[in-house]
N, C-alpha and C positions, 0 to 999 in steps of 0.2 A: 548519402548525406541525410537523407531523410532518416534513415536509421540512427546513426549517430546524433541528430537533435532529438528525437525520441529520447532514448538512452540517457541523456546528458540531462535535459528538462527531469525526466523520473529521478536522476539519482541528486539532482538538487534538491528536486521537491523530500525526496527520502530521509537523504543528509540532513535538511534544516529538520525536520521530523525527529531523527534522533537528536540532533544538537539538543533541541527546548527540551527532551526528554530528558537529557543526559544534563541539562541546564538547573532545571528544577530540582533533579535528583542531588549533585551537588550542592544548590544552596540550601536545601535541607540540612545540610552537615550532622547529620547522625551518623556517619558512619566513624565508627573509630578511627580508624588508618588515617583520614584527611583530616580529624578535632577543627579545631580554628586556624583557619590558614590565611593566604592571602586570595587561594583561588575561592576558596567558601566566600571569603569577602565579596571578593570582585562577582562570584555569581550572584551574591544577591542584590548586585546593585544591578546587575542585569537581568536578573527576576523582575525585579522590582519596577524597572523600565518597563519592560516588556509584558507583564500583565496589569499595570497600571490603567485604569479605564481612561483617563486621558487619552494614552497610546495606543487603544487599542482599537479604533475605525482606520486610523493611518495606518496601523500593520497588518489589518484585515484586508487593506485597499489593496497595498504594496504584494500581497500573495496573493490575492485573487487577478490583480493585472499583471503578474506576473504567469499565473497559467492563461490569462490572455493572451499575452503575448506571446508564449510558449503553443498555444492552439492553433493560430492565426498563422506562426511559421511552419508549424507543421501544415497546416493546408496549402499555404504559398507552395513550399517546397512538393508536396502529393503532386502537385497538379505537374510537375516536371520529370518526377520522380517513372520510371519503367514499373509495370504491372505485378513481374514479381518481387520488387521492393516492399508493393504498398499491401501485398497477400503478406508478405514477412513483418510489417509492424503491427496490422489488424490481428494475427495472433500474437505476437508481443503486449499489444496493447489489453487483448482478452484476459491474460496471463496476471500484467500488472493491475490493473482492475478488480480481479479477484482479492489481490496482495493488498490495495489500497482497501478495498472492503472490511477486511480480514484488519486494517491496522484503524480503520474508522471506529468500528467496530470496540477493540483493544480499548481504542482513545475514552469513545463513550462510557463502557465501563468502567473507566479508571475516573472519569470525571464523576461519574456516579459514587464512586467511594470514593472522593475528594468530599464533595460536597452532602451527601446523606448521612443520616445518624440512624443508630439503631443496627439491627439484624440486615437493613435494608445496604450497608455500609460493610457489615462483615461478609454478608453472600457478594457483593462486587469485585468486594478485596479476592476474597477467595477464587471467582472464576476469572478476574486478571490474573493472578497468581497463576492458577492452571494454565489459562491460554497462552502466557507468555512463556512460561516453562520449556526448553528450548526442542523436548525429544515431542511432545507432545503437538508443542507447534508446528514442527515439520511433518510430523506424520499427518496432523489435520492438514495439511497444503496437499502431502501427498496422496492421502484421501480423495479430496475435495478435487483433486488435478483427476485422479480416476473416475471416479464417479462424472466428472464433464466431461473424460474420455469415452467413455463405454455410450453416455447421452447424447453425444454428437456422432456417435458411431449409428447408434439406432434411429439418428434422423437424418443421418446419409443413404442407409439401407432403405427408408422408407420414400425418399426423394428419390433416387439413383436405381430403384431397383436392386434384386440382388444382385450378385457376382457370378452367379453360377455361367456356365459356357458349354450351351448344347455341343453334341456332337452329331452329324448325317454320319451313319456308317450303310454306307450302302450295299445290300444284299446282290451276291451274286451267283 
């Protein structure tokens, strides 16, 4: 169970992420293929809600108590939850952490080339552009997944001792 609200909580939290990504981007309507439509419409009136300063302490509220609440049952649940359940979400949860970082990240730059002018506005464009780039983005995960691998290797060896495994061979 504990697994599955993990899981469930991440990929809402993900989802709405891309929605407003994919929200924004459509009510931009530059792209040719959609010109003026009814969904160009309707997204900007949901832009429009949605990053309205009026609206936006309530919607700030509504996803920050919503990872409250998403917190709060995952602990409820931990405490019921078998020992190696909760070794299987702490690396789940290392994993997504990373990915959250890695899309915080994304987001900052992209708001940086929303809101900057200047060169300061073409270098943002530009390293969103790179970071999101699909071959690039996976290999920097997978990078970044090695490199924490080899790191946690080297401070297991250092905790744990080596591996190695005397042998008595007794002289006769």
């Amino acid at each position: 169970m504990l697994r599955i609200t993990f899981i469930a909580g991440y990929a809402i939290l993900l989802l709405g992420l891309i929605a407003v990504v994919a929200l924004k981007v459509i009510a931009l309507g530059q792209n040719a293929s959609w010109g003026e439509s009814p969904l160009v419409d309707y997204s900007r009136s949901l832009d429009a809600f949605l990053f309205d300063p009026a609206h936006r302490t309530a919607i700030y509220a509504s996803i920050l108590g919503f990872i409250v609440i998403w917190i709060a049952l995952l602990r409820l649940i931990a405490k019921k939850s078998p020992a190696w359940e909760k070794t299987w979400v702490k690396t789940l949860m290392v994993g997504c952490s990373i990915m959250m970082a890695f899309f915080f990240i994304l987001g900052t730059v992209g708001l940086i080339a929303h809101h900057a002018t200047g060169i300061v506005q073409e270098v943002a464009a530009k390293i969103g552009g790179l970071m999101s780039t699909p071959v690039i983005m996976e290999m920097s995960f997978f990078f970044i997944g090695l490199i924490l691998l080899c790191c946690y290797n080297i401070y297991r060896r250092k905790a744990d001792g080596d591996d190695f495994v005397e042998m008595e061979i007794k002289d006769e």
